[in-house]
N, C-alpha and C positions, 0 to 999 in steps of 0.2 A: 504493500500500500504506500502512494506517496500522499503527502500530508504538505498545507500549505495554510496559511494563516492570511484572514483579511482582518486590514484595521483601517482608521481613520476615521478621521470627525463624525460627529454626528450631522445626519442629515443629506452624505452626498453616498446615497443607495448601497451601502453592505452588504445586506440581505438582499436586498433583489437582486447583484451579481451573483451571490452565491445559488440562488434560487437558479437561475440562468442557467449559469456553467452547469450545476447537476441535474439541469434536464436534457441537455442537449443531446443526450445519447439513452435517456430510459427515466425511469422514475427516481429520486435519491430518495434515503433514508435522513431522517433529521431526529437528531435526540436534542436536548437541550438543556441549560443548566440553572438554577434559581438567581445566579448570580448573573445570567445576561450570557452566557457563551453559547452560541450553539453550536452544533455538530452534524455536517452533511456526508453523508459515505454516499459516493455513488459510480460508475464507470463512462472512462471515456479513453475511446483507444485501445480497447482491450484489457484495459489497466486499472485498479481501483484506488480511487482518491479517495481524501478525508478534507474537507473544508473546516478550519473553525474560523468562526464569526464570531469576533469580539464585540464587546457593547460600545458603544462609539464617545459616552461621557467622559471627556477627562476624567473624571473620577473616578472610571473604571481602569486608567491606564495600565493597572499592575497584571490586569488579566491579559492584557496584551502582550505584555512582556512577557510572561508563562508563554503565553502560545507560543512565542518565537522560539523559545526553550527548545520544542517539538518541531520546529516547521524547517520542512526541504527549503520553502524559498516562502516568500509572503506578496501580498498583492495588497497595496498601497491605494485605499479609493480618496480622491479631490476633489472636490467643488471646482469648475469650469470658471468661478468667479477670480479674476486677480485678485481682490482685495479678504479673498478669504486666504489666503494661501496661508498667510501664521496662524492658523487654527490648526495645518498637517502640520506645524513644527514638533509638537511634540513628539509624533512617530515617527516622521523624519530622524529625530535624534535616537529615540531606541532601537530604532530602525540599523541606523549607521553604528551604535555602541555594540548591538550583539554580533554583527558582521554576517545577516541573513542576506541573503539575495533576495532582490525585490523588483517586479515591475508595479511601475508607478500607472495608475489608468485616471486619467482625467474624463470622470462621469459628467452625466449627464448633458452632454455636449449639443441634446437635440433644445437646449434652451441657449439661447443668443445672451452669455452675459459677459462678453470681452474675449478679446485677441489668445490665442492660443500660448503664442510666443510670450504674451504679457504673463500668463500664467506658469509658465517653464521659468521665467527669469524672475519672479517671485518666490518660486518657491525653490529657487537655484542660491539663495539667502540662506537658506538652511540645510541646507550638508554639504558636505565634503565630495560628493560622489557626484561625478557627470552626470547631468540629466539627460539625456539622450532621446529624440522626437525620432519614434519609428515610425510614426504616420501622422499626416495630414490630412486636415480635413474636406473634403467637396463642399462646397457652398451655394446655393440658389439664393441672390440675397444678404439676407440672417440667416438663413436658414442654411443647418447641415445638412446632407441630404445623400450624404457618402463619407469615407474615406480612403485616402493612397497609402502605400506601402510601401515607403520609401527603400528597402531590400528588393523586394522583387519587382516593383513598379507599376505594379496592378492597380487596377483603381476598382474599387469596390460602390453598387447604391444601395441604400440600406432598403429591406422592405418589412413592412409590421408584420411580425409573426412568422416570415420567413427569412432563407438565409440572405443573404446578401448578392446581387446579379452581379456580373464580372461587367465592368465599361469600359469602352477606352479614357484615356486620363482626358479631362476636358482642358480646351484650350486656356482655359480664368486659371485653371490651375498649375499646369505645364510650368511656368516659371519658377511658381514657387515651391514645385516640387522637385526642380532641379535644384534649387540653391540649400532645401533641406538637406536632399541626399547629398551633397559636397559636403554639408558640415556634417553629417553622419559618419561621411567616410573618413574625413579628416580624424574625426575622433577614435575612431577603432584603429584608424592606422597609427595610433599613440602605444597598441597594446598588442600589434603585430607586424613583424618588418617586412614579411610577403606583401600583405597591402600596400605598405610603405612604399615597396620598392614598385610596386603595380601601377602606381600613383603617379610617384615619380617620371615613371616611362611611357606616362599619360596613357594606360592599358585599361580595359572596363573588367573589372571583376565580378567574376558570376555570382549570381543568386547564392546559389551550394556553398560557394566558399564564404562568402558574407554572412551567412545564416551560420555555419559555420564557428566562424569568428567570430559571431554576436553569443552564440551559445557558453564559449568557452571564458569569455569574459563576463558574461554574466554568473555562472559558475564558480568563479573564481572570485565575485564581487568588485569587480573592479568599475562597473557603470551601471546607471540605475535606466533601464531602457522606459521610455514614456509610450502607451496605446492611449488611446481615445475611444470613448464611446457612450452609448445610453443605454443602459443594461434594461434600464423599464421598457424598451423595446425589441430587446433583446439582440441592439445592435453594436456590432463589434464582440460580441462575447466568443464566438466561434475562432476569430484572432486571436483573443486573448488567451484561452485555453487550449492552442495549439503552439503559445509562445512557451507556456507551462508545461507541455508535455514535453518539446523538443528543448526546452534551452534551460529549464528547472533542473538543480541536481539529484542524484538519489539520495536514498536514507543514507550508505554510506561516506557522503560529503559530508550530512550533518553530527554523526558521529566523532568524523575526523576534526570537524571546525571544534566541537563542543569538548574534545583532547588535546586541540590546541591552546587552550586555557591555560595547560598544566596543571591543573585539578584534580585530573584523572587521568589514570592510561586508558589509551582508546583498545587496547585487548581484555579490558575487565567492565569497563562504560557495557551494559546489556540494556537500560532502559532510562528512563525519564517518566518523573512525574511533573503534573502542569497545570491540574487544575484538581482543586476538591470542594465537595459540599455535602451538608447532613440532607437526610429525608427521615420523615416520619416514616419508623417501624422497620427502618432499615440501618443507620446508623449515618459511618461517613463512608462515601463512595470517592476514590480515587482515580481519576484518568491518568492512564498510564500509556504512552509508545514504545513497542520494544523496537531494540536498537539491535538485541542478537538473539539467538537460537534459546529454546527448552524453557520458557516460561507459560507454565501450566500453574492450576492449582495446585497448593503444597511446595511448588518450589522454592528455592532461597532467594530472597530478591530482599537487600537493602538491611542483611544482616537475620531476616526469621521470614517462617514460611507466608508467601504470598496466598490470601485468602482467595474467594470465590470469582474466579473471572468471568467476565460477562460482557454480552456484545452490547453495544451502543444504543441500537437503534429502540431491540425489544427491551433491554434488560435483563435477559436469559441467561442463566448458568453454565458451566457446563458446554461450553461452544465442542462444536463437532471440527472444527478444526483450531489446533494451539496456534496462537498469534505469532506469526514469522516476523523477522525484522523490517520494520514501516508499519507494522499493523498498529492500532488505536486502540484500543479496552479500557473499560469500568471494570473496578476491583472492589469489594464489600470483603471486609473482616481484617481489610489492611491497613491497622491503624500508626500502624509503625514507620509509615510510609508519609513526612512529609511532604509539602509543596509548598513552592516547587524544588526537587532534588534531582541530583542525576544519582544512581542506583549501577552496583556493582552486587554479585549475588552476597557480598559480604559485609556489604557495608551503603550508609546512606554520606553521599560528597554533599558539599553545600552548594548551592549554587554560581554562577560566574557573578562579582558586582553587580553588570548591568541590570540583572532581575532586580533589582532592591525598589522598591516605590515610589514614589513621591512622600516626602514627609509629609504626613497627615495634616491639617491646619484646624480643623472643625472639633473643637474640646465641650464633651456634654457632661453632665452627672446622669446614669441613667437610675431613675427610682423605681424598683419594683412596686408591684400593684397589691401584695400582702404579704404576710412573713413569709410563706412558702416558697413563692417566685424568688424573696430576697435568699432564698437557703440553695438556688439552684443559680443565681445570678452567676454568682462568680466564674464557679466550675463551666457553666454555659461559655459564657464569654472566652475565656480562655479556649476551649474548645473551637470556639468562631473562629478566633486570632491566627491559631494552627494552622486553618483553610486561608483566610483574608491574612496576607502580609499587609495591606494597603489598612489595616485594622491594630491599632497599638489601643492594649487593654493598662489600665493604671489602678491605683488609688487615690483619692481627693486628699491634700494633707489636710492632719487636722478633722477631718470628720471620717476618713476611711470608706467613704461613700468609691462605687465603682465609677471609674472616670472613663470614657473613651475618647481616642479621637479618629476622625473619619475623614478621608479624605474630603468630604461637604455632605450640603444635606441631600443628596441624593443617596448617597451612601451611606449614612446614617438612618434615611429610613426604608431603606431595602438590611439593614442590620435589623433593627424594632420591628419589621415583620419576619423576617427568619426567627427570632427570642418568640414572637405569637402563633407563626402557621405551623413550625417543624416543632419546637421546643415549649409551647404552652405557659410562656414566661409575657406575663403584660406588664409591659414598662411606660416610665414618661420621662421626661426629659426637663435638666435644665443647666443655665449657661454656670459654669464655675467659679467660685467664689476667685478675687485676686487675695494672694497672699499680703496682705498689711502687716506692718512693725510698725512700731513706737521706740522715741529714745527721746534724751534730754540733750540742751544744746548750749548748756551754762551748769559751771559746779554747785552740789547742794550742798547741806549741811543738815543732820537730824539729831539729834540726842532722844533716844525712848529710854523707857524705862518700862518694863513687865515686872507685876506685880501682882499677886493672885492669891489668896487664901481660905484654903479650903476647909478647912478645920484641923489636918491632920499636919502635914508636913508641908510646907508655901512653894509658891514659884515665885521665881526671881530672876533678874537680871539684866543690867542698863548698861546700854552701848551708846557710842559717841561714834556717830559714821559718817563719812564723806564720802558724794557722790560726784562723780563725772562724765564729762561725754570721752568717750574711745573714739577713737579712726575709725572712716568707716570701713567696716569687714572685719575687724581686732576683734567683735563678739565683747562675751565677758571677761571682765577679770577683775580677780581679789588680793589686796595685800593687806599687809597691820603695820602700825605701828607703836604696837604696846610693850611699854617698860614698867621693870616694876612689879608686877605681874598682877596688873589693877585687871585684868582677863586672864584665868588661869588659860594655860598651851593649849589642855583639852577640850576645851569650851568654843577654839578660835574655830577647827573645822566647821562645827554646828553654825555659826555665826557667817559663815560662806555660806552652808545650805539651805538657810534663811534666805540670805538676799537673791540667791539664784531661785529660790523658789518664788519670792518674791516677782522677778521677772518675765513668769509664765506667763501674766496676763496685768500690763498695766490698767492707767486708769482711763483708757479711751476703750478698753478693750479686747487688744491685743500682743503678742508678746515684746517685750522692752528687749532691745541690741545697741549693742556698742557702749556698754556703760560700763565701766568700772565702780568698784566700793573698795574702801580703805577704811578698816579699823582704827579709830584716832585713840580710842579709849575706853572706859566702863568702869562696872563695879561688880561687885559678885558678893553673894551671902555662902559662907561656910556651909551652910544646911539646906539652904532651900534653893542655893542655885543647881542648876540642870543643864544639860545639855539639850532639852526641849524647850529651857528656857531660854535661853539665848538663839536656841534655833529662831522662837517666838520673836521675840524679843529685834530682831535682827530682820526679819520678814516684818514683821507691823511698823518699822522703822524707815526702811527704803519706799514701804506702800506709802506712807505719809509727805515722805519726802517727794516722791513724785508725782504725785496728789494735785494737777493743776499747771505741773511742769512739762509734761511732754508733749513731742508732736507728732504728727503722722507721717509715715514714711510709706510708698510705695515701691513697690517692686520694680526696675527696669529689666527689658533684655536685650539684647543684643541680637539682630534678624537680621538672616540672611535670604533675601528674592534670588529668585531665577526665575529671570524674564527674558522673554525675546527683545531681544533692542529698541523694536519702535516702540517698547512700553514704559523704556527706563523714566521718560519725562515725566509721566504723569506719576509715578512713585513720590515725587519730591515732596507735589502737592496732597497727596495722601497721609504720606507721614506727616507733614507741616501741618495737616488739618486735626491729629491726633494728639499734637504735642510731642513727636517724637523729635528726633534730633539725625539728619544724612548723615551719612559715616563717607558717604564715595560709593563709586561701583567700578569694575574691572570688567571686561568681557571675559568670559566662559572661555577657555582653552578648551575646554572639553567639549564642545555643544559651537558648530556656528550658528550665527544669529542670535547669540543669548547673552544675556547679561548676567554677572551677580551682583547683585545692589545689599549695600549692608545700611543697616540702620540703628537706634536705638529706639526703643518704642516704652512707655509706662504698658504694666500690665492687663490694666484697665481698660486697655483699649485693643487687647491682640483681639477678639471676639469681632470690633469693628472694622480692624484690619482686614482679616480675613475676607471679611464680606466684603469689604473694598476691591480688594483684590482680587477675587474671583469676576467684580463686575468691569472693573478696568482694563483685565487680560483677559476677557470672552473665557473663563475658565480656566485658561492656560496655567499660568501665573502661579505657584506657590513657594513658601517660606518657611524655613528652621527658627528655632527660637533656644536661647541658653540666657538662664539669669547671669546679669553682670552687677546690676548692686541697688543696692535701696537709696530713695529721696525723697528729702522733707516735701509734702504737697499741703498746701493751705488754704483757706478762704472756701467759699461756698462749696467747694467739691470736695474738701478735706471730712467739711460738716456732714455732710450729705452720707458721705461712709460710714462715719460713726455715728447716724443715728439709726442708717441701716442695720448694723451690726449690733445696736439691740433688738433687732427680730432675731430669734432663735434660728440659726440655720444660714442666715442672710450674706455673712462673709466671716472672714476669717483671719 
């Protein structure tokens, strides 16, 4: 079976191509997944394919990445629009990071929304990889009404519902089908010196040997060939999929790319995992593609025995033939089997970098709906996370409440109905408290004195304490300076326990940092002093002293964007409208077309962020966060928290 992955934006026809391509030669089988993937078996050529269809959300991009995990080569769908072209950036880059082979298809072509050429050199901004124009379009008008084939030079018109009529190349076209196929050839002759030299001695090279030469370069990844077409009408699909048969490589290219990692030896690599999800009454099901021979139920795969294989389409057990190398299967009872992982009979490898996800941006508290749901929360969750990398499970500080965060809210609520349809977990949601502190910003001075009599034996014991602000980041710290021994030695530790306990929640609320105390002096009774007295004694003394003194301090962090370039200008204004503070941005080495923008942002406002930036980059757009250190914030928004924070629950 060869195996091939579609992705790209939402909206420019996924599924209809995939729907196409497995008709064109018999019925396909389609399974599909809760999480958005589906799954086409079908035949074309004598040969059986496996399509997966990703979900097209940025926020699903991690599913995309698995796919490629598995895929011989992948097929890239575009919007025909120039000014959409940075919404393929994303896959364009994971596209170019995992080093799949890809043709690029510019859909829906039969809508007039700009110059072809305009959309090749937009979206030629973001990679590294020749785009390559293997055909052109026919035009009446606006209107397409064909395409050429700049290899073999046939002119194709399209017709609805059937295949395409063979024309001669029309005169409108003729020019500028000769000036494509020159820059066509130029290009391949970059990656073969036959052509080269072909060229040079102004000789016309065959079809065969072109097709050829495009096959082996595209094999080898070295250009990203571009088709055209309108799959809702089922034209150009019949091109595309015979670009796939003859010029996609087999299972053992993908093998070898996925052992050139260094990861893994490519003589132990037997399989790949790439996508998983629960069902009710079934458990968690595994999609797996073997890579090599003898994977049955009960065999070893990934360290213990591989459970129940099953075919795709039905579900079925027990397949009447064991899945050869390129085949695709559902596995139930194989819990041991993350994803995504590449699988040796001995052992489970981690994956290459590029699978890693986008950092999540979207931070919820999820609140179970009665004690019960809360007793299966956790374990649930964890469980999800195992399937969903794009899914990072936490806890809330401070209240221990489960925290998630999700790529957005599309993601988040296709999470909350997996916890209600599969799992019987009903949740709600809400946005997370920011972490606040408190400190003081001028030295104090306290003298307490504890004092207690109970009838039997008294408490006692008066301190003389100096308080101050610390650096900020220095946290606590305690010294003395008592002579004399007006505080006995053993009494001094208690007398630190105090004031740190003291700390845990000043008088706005929150916990008190950066503050130093120093023992100046005391008194002590031979009998009635304690060590729970001065603990006392020590704690009710710092509480007093900072009784009216302190201020609020919020969280900052330190954000790093990854953006496509034309979005870097509007970050400025986004953070400036949060109160954050630009750090500078650098372009992405890693990524053309992309930016890293760094910033500092208050905590209070990453929630807003987010939603900013999801609307500013069409979704594209997201951000890492690391605290880098607390600031005093004042005046109405200072107020505003702390009267929050007498509602139970409200922050923290």
């Amino acid at each position: 079976m060869r195996c091939f992955t579609v992705l790209g934006p939402s909206q420019t026809g996924k599924s209809t191509v995939v729907e196409k391509l497995g008709s064109l030669e018999g019925a396909p089988r389609k399974s599909s997944s809760p999480y958005g993937l589906n799954l086409t078996e079908f035949t074309f050529g004598n040969e059986a394919w496996c399509a997966l269809d990703t979900p097209g959300p940025n926020e699903a991009l991690a599913h995309a990445q698995h796919a490629l995990l598995a895929s011989d080569a992948c097929i890239l769908c575009v919007s025909s629009a120039p000014a959409e072209a940075v919404l393929a950036a994303p896959y364009l880059r994971i596209v170019e990071a995992s080093g799949t082979p890809c043709i690029l298809l510019v859909n829906r072509m039969d809508e007039p929304r700009g110059r072809l050429r305009d959309v090749i050199a937009a979206l030629q901004d973001y990679t590294n990889h020749t785009l390559l124009l293997r055909q052109i379009p026919i035009r009446e008008g606006d209107r397409v009404i064909g395409s050429c084939d700049l290899i073999s030079e046939r002119a194709w018109r399209y017709r609805e519902g059937q295949t395409s009529a063979l024309i001669a190349i029309p005169e409108s076209t003729a020019e500028r089908e000769h000036e494509a196929r020159t820059e066509l050839l130029e290009h391949l002759s970059e990656f073969d010196d036959w052509l080269l030299e072909e060229l040079i001695e102004d000789r016309e090279p065959s079809s065969d040997a072109l097709y050829a030469i495009s096959s082996r370069v595209l094999r080898e990844n070295k250009i990203i060939p571009v088709l055209i077409g309108a799959a809702i009408h089922g034209n150009g699909m019949t091109r595309l999929m015979k670009a796939l048969r003859h010029e996609a490589p087999p299972v053992g290219v993908l093998r070898q790319r996925l052992a050139h990692t260094g990861i893994v030896d490519e003589g132990k690599l037997v399989a790949v995992s790439f996508h998983a999800y629960h069902r009710q009454n079934v458990g968690k099901t595994v999609l797996v593609r073997a890579l090599g021979e003898g994977l049955r139920q009960g065999a070893s795969l990934g360290g213990s025995s591989l459970g129940a294989v099953q075919n795709l389409a039905n579900g079925r057990s027990n397949l009447a033939v064991l899945p050869a190398p390129g085949d695709v299967f559902a596995t139930v009872k194989s819990d041991h089997l993350p994803v995504p992982s590449l699988l040796t009979s001995g052992a489970v490898v981690a994956p290459p970098e590029w699978t890693e996800p986008p950092t999540p941006m979207l931070e919820r508290i999820l609140i179970p709906g009665s004690e019960r749901d809360e007793n299966k929360l956790s374990e649930t969750l964890a469980k999800l996370s195992e399937t969903d990398r794009g899914l990072k499970v936490l806890q809330e500080e401070g209240t221990g409440a489960q925290l998630v965060r999700a790529q957005g809210p599309v993601h988040l609520r296709d999470l909350c109905r997996t916890l209600s349809d599969v799992f019987h977990i009903s949740v709600t949601d809400r946005t997370p408290s920011p972490i606040y502190r408190e400190t003081i910003t001028k030295p104090l001075e306290v003298h307490y004195r504890y004092r207690k009599q109970t009838g039997g034996a008294g408490q006692f014991a008066d301190v003389k304490l100096r308080i101050h602000p610390n650096e900020r980041g220095q946290g606590f710290t305690f010294g003395e300076t008592i002579k004399g021994g007006a505080v006995p030695r053993n009494y001094i530790p208690a007398v630190e326990a105090g004031a740190r306990e003291a700390m845990e929640k000043g008088p706005l609320g929150f916990e008190v940092i950066d503050v130093g105390v120093t023992l100046l002096d005391g008194q002590h009774h031979t009998v009635d002093s304690s060590e729970h007295a001065f603990r006392t004694a020590s704690k009710m003394g710092v509480r007093q002293a900072l009784s009216g003194s302190t201020v609020l301090m919020q969280p900052v962090f330190r954000s790093e964007f990854h953006i496509p370039s034309v979005y870097s200008g509007s970050l400025v204004q986004i953070v400036a409208a949060l109160n954050g503070q630009v750090l500078g941005f650098d372009r992405d080495e890693t990524a053309k077309g992309w930016d890293i923008f760094r910033a500092l942002v208050p905590g209070g406002a990453l929630n807003d962020l987010a939603r900013a930036l999801r609307s500013a980059t069409q979704g594209i757009g997201y951000f890492s966060k690391s605290f880098d250190h607390f600031e005093e914030l004042y005046g109405k928004e200072a107020d505003a928290i702390v009267r929050a924070n007498e509602k139970p629950g409200t922050a923290h």
